[in-house]
Biotite code that builds the C-alpha atoms (Angstrom):
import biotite.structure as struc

atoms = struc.array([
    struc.Atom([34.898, -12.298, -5.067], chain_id="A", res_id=1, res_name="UNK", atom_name="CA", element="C"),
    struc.Atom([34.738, -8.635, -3.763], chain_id="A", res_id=2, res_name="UNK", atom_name="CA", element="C"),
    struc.Atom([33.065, -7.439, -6.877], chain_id="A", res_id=3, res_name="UNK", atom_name="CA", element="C"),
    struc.Atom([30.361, -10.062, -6.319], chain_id="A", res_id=4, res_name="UNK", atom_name="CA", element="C"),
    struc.Atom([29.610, -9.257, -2.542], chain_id="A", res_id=5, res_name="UNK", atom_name="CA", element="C"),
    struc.Atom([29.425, -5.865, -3.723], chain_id="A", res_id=6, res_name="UNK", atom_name="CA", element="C"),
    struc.Atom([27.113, -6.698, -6.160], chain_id="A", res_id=7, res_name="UNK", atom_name="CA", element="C"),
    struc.Atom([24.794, -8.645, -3.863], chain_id="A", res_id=8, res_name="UNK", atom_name="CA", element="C"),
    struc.Atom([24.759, -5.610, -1.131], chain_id="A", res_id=9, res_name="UNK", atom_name="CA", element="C"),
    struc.Atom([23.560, -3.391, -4.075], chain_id="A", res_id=10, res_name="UNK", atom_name="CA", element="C"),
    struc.Atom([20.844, -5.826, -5.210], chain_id="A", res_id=11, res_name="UNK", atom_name="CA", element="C"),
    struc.Atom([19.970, -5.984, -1.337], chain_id="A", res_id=12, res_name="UNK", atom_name="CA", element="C"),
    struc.Atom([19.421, -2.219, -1.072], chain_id="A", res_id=13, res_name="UNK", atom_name="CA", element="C"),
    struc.Atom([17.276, -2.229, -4.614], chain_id="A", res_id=14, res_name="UNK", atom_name="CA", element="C"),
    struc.Atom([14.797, -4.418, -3.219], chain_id="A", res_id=15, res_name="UNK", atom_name="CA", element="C"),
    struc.Atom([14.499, -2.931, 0.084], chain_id="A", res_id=16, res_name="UNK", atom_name="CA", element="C"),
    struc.Atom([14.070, 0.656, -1.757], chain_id="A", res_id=17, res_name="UNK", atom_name="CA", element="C"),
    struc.Atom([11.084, -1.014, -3.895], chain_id="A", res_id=18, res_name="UNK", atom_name="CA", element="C"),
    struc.Atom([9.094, -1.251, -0.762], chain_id="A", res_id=19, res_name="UNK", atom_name="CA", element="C"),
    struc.Atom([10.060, 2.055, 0.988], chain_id="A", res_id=20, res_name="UNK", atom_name="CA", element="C"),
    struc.Atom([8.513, 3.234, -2.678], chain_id="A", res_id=21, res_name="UNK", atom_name="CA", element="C"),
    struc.Atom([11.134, 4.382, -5.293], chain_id="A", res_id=22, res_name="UNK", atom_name="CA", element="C"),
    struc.Atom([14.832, 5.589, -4.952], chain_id="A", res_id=23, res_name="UNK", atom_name="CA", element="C"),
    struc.Atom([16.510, 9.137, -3.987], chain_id="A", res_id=24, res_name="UNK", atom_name="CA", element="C"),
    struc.Atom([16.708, 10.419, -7.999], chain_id="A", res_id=25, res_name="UNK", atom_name="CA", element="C"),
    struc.Atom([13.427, 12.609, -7.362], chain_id="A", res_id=26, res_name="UNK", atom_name="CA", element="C"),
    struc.Atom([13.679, 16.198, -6.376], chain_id="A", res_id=27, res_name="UNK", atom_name="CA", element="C"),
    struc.Atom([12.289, 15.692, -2.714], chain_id="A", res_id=28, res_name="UNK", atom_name="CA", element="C"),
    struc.Atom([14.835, 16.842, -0.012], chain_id="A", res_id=29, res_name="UNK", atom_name="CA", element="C"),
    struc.Atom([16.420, 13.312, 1.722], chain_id="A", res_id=30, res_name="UNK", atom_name="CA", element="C"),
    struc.Atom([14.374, 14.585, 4.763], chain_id="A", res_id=31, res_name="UNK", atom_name="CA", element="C"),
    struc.Atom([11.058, 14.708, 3.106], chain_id="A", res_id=32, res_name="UNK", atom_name="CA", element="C"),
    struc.Atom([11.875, 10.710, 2.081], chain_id="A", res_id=33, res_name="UNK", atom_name="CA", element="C"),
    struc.Atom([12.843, 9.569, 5.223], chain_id="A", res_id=34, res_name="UNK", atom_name="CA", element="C"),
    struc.Atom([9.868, 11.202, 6.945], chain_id="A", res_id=35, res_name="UNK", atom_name="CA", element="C"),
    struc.Atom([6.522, 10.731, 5.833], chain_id="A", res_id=36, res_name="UNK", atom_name="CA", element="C"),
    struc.Atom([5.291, 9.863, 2.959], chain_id="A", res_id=37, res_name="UNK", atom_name="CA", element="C"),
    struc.Atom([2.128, 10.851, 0.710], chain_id="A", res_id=38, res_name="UNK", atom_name="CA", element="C"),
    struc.Atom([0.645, 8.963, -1.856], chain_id="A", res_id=39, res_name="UNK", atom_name="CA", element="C"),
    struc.Atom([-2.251, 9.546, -3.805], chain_id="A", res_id=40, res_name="UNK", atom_name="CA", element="C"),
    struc.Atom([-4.758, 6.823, -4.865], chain_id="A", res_id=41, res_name="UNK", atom_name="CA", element="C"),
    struc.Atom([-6.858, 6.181, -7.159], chain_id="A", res_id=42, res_name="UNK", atom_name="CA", element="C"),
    struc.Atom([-10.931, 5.394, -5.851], chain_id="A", res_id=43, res_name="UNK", atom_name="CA", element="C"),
    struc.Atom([-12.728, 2.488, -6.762], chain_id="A", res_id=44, res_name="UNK", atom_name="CA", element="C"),
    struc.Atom([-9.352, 0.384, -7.261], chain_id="A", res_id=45, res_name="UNK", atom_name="CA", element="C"),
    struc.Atom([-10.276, -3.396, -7.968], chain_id="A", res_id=46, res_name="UNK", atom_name="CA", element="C"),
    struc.Atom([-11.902, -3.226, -11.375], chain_id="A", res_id=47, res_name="UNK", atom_name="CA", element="C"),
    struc.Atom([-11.222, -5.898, -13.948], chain_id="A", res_id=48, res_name="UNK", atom_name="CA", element="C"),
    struc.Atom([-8.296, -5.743, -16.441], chain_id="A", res_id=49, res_name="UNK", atom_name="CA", element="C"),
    struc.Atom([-8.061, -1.834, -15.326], chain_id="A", res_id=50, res_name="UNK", atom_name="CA", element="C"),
    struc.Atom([-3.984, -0.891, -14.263], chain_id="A", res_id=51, res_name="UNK", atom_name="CA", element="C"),
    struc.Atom([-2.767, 2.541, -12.541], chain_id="A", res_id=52, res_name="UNK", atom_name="CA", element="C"),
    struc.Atom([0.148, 3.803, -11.211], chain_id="A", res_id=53, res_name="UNK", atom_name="CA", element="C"),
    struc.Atom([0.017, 5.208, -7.353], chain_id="A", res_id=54, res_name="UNK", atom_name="CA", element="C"),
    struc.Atom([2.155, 8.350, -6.997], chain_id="A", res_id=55, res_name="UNK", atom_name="CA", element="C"),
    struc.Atom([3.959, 10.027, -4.614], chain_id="A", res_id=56, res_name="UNK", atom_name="CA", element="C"),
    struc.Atom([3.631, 13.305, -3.922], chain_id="A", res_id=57, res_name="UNK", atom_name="CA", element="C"),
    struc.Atom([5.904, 16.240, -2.978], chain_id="A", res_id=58, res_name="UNK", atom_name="CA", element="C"),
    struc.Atom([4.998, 19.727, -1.567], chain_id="A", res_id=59, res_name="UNK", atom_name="CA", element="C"),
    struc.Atom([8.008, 21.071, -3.523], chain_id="A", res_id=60, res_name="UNK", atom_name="CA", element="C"),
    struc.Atom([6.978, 20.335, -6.786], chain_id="A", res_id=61, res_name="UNK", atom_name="CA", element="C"),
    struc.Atom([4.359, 22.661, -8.679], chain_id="A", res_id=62, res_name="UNK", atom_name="CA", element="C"),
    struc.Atom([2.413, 23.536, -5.243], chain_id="A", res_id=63, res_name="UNK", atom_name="CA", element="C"),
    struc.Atom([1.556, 19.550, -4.587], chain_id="A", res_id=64, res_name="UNK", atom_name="CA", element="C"),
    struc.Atom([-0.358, 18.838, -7.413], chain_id="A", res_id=65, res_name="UNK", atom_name="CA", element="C"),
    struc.Atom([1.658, 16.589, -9.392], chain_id="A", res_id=66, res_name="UNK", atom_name="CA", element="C"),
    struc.Atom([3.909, 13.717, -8.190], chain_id="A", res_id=67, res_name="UNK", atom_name="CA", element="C"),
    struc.Atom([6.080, 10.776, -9.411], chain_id="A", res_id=68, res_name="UNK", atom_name="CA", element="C"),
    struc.Atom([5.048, 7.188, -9.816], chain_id="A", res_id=69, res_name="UNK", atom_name="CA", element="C"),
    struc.Atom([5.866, 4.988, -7.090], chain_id="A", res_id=70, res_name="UNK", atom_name="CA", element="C"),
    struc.Atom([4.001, 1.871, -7.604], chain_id="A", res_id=71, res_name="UNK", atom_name="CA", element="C"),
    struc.Atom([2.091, -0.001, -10.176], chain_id="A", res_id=72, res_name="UNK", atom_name="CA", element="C"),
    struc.Atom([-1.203, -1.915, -9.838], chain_id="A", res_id=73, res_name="UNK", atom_name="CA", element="C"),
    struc.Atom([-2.285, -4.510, -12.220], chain_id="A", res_id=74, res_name="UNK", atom_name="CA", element="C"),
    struc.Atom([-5.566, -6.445, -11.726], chain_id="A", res_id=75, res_name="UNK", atom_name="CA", element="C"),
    struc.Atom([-6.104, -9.407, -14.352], chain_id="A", res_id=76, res_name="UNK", atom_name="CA", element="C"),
    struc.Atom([-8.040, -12.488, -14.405], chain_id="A", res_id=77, res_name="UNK", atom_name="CA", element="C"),
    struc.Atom([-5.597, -15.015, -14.732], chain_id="A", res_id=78, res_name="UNK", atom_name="CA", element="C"),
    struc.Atom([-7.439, -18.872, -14.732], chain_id="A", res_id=79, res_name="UNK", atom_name="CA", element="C"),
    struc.Atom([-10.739, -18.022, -14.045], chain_id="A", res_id=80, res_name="UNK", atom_name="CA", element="C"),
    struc.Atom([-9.793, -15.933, -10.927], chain_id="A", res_id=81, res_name="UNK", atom_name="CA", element="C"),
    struc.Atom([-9.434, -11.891, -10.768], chain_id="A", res_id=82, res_name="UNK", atom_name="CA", element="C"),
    struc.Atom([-5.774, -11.319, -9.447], chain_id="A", res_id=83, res_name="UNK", atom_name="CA", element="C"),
    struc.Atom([-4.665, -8.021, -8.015], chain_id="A", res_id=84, res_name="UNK", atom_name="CA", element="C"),
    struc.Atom([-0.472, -7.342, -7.744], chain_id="A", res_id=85, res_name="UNK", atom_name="CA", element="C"),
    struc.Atom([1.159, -4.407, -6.578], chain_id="A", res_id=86, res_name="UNK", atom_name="CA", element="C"),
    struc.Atom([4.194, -3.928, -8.303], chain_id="A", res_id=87, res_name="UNK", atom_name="CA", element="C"),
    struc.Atom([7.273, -1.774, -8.130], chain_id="A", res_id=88, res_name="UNK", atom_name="CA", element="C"),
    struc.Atom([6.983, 0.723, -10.732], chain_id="A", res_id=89, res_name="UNK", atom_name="CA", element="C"),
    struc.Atom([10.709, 0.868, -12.787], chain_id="A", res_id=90, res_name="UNK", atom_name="CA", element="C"),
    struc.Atom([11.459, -2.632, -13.169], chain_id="A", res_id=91, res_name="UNK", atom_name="CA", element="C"),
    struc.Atom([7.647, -4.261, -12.668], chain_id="A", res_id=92, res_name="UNK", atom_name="CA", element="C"),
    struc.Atom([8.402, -6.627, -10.005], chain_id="A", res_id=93, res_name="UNK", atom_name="CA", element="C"),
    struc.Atom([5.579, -7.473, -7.991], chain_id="A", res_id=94, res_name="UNK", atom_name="CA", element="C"),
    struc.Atom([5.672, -7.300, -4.242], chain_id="A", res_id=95, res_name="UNK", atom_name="CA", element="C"),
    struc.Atom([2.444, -8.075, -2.624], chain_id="A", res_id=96, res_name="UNK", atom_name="CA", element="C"),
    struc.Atom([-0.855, -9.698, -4.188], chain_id="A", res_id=97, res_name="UNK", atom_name="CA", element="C"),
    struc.Atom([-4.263, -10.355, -3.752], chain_id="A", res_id=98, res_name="UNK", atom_name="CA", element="C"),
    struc.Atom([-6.204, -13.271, -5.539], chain_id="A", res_id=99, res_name="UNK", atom_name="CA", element="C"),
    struc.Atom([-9.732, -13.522, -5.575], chain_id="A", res_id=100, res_name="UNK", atom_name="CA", element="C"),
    struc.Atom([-10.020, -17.013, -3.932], chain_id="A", res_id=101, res_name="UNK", atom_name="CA", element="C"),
    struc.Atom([-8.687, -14.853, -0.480], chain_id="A", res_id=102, res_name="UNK", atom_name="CA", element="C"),
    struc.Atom([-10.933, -12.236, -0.693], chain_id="A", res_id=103, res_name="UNK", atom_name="CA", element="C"),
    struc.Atom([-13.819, -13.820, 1.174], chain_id="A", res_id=104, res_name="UNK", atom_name="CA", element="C"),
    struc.Atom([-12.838, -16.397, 3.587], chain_id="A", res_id=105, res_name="UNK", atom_name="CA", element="C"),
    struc.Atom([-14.588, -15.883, 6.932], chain_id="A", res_id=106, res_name="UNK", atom_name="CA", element="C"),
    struc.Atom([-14.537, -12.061, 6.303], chain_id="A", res_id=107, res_name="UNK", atom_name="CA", element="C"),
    struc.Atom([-10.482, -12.062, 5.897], chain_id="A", res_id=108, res_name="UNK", atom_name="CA", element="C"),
    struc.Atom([-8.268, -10.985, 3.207], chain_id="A", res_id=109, res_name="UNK", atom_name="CA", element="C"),
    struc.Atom([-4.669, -12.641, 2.697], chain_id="A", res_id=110, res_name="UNK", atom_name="CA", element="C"),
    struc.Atom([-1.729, -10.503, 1.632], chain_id="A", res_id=111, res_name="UNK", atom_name="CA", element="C"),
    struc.Atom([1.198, -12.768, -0.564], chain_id="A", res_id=112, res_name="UNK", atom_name="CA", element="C"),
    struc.Atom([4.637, -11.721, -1.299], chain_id="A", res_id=113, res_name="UNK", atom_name="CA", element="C"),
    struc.Atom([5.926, -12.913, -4.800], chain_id="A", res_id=114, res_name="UNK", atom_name="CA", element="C"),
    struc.Atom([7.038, -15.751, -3.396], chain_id="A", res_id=115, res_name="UNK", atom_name="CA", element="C"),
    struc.Atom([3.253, -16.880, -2.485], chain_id="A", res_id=116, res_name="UNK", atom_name="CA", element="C"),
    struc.Atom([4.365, -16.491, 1.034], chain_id="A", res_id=117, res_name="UNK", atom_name="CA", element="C"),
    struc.Atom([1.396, -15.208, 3.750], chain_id="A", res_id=118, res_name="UNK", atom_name="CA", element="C"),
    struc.Atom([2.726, -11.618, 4.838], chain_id="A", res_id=119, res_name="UNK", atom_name="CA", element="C"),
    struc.Atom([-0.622, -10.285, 6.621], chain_id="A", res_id=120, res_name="UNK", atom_name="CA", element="C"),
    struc.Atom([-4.262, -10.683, 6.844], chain_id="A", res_id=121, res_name="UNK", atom_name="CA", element="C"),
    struc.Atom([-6.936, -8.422, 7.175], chain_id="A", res_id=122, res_name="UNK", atom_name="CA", element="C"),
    struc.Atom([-9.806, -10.054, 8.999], chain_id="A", res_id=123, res_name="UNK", atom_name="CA", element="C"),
    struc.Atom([-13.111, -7.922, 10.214], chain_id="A", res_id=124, res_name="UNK", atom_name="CA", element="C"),
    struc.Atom([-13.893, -7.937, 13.798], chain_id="A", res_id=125, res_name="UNK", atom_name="CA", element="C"),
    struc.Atom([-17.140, -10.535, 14.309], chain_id="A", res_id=126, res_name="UNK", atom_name="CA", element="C"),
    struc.Atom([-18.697, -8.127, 16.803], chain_id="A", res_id=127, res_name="UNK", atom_name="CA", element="C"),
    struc.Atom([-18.550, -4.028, 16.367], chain_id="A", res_id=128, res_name="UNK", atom_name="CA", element="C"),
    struc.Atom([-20.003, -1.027, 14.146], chain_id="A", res_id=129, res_name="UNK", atom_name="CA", element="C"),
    struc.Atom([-18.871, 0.824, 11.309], chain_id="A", res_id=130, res_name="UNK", atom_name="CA", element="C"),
    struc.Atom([-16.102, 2.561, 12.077], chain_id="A", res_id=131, res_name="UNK", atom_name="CA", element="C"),
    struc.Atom([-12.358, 0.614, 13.855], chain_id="A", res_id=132, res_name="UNK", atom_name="CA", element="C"),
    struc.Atom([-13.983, -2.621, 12.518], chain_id="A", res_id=133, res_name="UNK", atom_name="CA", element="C"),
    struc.Atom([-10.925, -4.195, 11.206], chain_id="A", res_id=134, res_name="UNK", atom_name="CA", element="C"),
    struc.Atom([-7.868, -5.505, 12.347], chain_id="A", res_id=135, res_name="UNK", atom_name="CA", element="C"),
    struc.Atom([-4.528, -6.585, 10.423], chain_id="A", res_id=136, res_name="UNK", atom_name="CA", element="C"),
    struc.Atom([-2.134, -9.320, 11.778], chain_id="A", res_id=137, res_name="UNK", atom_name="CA", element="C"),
    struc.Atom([1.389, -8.731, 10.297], chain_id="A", res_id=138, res_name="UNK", atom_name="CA", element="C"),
    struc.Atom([3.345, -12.408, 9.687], chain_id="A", res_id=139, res_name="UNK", atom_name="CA", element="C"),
    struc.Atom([1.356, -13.487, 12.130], chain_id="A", res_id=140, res_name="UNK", atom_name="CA", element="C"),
    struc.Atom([2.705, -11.779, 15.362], chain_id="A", res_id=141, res_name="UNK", atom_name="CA", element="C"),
    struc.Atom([1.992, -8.047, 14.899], chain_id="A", res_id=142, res_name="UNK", atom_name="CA", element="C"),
    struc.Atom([-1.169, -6.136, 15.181], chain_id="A", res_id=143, res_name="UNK", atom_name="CA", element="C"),
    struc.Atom([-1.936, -2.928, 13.573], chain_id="A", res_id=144, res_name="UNK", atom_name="CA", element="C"),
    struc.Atom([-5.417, -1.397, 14.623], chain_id="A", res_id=145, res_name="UNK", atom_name="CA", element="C"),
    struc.Atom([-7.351, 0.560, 11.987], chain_id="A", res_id=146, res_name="UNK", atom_name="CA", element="C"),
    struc.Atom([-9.392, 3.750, 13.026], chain_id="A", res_id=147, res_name="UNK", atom_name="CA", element="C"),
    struc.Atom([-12.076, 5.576, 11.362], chain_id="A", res_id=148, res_name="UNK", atom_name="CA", element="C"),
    struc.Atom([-14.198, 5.133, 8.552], chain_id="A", res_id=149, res_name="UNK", atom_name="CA", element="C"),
    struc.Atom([-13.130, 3.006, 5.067], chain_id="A", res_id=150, res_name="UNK", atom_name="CA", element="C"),
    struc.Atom([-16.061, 4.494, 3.246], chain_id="A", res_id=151, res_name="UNK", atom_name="CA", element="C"),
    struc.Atom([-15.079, 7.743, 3.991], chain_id="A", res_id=152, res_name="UNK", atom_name="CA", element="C"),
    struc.Atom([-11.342, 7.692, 3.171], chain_id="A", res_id=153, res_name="UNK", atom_name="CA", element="C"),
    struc.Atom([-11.096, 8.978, 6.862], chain_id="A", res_id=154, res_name="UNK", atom_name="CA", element="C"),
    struc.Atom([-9.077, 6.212, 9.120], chain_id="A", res_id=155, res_name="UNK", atom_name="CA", element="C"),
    struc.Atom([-5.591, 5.921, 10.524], chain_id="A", res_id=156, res_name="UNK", atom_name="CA", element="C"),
    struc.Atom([-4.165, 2.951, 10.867], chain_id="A", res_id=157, res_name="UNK", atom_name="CA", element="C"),
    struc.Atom([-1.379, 2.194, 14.353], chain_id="A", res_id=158, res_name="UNK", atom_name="CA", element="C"),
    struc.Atom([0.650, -0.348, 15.551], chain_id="A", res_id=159, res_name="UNK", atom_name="CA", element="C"),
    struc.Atom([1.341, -0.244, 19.555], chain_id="A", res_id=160, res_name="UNK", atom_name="CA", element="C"),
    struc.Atom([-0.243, 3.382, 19.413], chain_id="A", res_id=161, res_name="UNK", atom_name="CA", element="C"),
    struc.Atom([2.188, 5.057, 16.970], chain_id="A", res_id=162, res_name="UNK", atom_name="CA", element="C"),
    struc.Atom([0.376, 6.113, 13.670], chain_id="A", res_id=163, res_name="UNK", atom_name="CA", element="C"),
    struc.Atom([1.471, 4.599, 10.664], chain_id="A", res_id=164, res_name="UNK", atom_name="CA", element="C"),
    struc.Atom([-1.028, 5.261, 7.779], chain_id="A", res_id=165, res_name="UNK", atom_name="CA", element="C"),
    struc.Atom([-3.289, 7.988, 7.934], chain_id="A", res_id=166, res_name="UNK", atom_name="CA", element="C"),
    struc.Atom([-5.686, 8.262, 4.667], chain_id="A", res_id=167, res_name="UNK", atom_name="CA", element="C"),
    struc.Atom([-7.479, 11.461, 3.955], chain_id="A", res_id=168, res_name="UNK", atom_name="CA", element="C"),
    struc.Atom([-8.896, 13.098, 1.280], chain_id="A", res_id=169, res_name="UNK", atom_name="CA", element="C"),
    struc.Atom([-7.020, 16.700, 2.568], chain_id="A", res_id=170, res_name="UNK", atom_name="CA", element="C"),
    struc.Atom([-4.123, 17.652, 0.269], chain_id="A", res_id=171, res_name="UNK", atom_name="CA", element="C"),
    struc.Atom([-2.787, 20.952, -0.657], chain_id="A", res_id=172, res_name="UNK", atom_name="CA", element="C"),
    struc.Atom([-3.781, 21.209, -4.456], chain_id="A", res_id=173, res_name="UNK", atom_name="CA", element="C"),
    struc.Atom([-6.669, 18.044, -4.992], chain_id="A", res_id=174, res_name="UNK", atom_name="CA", element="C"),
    struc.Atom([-6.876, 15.590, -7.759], chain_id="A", res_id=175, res_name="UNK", atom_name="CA", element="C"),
    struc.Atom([-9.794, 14.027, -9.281], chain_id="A", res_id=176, res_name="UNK", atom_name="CA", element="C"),
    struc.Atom([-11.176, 10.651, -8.273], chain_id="A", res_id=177, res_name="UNK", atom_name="CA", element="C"),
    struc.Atom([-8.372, 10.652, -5.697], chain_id="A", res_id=178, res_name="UNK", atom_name="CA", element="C"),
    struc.Atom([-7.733, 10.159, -2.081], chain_id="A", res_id=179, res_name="UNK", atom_name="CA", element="C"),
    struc.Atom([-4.622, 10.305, 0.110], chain_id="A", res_id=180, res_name="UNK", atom_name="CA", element="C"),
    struc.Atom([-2.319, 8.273, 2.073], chain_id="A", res_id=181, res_name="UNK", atom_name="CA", element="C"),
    struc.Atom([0.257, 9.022, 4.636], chain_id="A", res_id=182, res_name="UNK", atom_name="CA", element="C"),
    struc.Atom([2.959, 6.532, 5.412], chain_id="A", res_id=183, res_name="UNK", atom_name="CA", element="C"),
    struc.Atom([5.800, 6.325, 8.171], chain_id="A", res_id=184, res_name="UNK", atom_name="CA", element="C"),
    struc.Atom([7.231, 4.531, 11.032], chain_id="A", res_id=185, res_name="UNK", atom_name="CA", element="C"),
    struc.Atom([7.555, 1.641, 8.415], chain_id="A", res_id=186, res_name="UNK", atom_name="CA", element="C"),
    struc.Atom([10.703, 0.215, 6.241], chain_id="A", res_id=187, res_name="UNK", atom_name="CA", element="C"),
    struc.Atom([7.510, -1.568, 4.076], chain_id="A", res_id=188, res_name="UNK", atom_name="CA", element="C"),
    struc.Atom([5.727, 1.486, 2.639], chain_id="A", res_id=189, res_name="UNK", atom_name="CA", element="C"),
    struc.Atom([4.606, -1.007, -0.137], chain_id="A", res_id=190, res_name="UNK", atom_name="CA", element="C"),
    struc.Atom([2.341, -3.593, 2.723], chain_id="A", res_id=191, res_name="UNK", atom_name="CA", element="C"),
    struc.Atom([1.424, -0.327, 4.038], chain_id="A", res_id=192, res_name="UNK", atom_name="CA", element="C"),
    struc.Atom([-0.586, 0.326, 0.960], chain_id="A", res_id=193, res_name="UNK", atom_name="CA", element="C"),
    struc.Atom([-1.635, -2.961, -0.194], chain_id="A", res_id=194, res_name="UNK", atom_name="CA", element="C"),
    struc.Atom([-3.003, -2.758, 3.422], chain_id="A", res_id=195, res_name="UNK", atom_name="CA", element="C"),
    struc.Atom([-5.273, -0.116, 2.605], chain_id="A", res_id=196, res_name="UNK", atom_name="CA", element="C"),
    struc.Atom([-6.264, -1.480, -0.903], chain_id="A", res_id=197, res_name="UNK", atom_name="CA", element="C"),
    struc.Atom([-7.555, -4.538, 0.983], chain_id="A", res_id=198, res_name="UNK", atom_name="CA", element="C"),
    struc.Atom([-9.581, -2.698, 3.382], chain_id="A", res_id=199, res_name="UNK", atom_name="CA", element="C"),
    struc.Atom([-10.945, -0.876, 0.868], chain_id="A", res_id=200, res_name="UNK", atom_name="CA", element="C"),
    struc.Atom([-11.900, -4.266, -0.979], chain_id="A", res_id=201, res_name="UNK", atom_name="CA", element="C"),
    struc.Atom([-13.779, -5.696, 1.672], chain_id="A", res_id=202, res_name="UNK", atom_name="CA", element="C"),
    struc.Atom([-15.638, -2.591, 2.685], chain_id="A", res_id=203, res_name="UNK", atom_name="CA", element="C"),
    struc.Atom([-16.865, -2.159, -1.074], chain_id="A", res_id=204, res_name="UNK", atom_name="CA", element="C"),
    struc.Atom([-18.144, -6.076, -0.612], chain_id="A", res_id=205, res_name="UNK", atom_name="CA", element="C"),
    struc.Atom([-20.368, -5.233, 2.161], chain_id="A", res_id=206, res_name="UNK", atom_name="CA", element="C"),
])
């Protein structure tokens, strides 16, 4: 009986280190992961049939340039519809998707664990301008306000003030076709970024 609450606390802590973005094993110092976090992304995500992996990047290896995968990003057409999952790298399990039937309803995007379960929703503001034209509801209670420009890579991204994603295009060593993304003051690193996938989906549909 011990053994298999043990077991169940350690399956517990897997899953919630799938959406912080990886485990400890990496070189980075334990400070560096429990701060903030930079990823870099790929531009021009949601093509058909075309996967990546989204890394995470450390100042302390090689002067920034490389990092280690984090996440992986699938994006099929699965019965006639173009599906996009974000999926924890190791082991493959996906934590968030997009389908296509949710990319365009009333200029909103719907977020989906793997359970199929509504986690947020993007929706565009029916009255503004180009820039902080967007706003995310988080399981429908939270707010986070986005900042900035989409098209630019150059918006930050706050709930009740306090910055959690800043993306930028500003790194110490730059890679090719690739912009950045800052992450903290969030246990769900993983929403975080399938946040700013789906921003950047329904900009690139204007």
């Amino acid at each position: 009986m011990r053994g298999r609450r043990e077991g169940r606390r350690e399956d517990r802590g897997e899953r919630k280190e799938d959406r912080r973005g990886g485990s400890d094993d990496d070189d980075a110092s334990s400070s560096e992961d429990e701060g903030c976090k930079t990823f870099a992304m790929r531009e021009k995500l949601l093509t058909f049939g075309d996967d990546f992996t989204i890394e995470k990047l450390s100042t302390k290896r090689r002067g920034g340039r490389k990092g280690r995968p984090a996440y992986y990003a699938d994006n099929k057409v699965l019965r006639a519809r173009e599906t996009f999952h974000l999926r924890e790298f190791h082991h493959k399990k996906v934590l968030y998707s997009i389908q296509e039937r949710k990319l365009r309803v009333r200029d909103s995007m719907a977020i989906e664990n793997h359970d199929g379960e509504k986690i947020a929703e993007i929706k565009k503001r029916s009255v503004g301008v180009v820039r902080d034209n967007f706003v995310v509801k988080i399981r429908d209670d939270t707010n986070w306000q986005v900042h900035g420009s989409i098209l630019e890579h150059d918006f930050t991204i706050k709930e009740e003030g306090k910055q959690i994603v800043k993306v930028h295009k500003k790194w110490i060593a730059p890679i090719k076709d690739c912009y950045f993304i800052d992450v903290e003051h969030t246990d769900d690193v993983a929403l975080a970024l399938m946040v700013v996938i789906g921003l950047e989906a329904l900009t690139n549909e204007d």
